[in-house]
C-alpha positions as MATLAB code, in Angstrom:
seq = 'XXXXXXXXXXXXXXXXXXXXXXXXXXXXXXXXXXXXXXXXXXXXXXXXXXXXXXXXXXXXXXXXXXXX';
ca = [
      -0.317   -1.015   19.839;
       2.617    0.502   21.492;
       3.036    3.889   19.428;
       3.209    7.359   20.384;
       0.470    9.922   18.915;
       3.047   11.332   16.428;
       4.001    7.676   14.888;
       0.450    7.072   15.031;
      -0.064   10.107   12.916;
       3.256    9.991   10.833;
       2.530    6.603    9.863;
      -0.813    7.196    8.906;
      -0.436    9.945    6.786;
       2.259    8.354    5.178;
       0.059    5.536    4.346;
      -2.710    7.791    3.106;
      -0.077    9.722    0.486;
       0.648    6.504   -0.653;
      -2.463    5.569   -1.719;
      -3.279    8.843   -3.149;
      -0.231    9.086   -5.219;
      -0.288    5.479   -6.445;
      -3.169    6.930   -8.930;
      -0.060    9.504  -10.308;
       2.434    7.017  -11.214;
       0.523    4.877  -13.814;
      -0.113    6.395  -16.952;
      -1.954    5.060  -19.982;
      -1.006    6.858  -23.525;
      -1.514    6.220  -27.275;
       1.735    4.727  -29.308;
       1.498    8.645  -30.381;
       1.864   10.115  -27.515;
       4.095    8.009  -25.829;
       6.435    8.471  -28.596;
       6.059   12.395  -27.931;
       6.833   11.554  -24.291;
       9.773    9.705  -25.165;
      11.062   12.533  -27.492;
      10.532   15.148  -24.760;
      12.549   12.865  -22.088;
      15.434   12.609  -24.335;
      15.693   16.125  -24.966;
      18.921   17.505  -23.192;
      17.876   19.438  -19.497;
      18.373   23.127  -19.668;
      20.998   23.533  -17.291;
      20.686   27.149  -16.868;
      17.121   26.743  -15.535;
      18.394   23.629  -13.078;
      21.046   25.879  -11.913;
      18.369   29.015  -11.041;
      16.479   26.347   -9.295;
      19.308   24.579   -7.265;
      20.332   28.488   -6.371;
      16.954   29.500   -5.090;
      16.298   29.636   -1.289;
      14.184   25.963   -0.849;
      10.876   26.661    0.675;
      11.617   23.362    2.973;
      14.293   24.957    4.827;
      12.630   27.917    6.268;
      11.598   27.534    9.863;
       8.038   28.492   10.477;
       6.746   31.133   12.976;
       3.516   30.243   14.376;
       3.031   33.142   16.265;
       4.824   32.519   19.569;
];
């Protein structure tokens, strides 16, 4: 095993969230609701609220001060 402690890590967790979110992309529905889903999905986006969101600071690009 020639990995460094952070691959080690990364590619656990990444394994782990995997697993974990495998349970969130399978859904089971009635013929009812999945039609309701369907309707929903076709609906046109709102762009006004997609633009708000694409103009918002992102919470991923703010560096983090840990105190130093």
């Amino acid at each position: 095993m020639n990995k460094s402690v952070s691959e080690f890590v990364l590619e656990s967790a990444v394994e782990r969230a995997e697993m974990v979110l495998a349970d969130q992309r399978w859904f089971v529905l009635s013929e009812e609701n999945f039609s309701r889903v369907e309707q929903l999905l076709e609906r046109p986006a709102d762009l006004a609220k997609l633009a708000e969101l694409f103009a918002a600071d992102s919470p991923f690009g703010k560096e983090f001060d840990f105190g130093r």
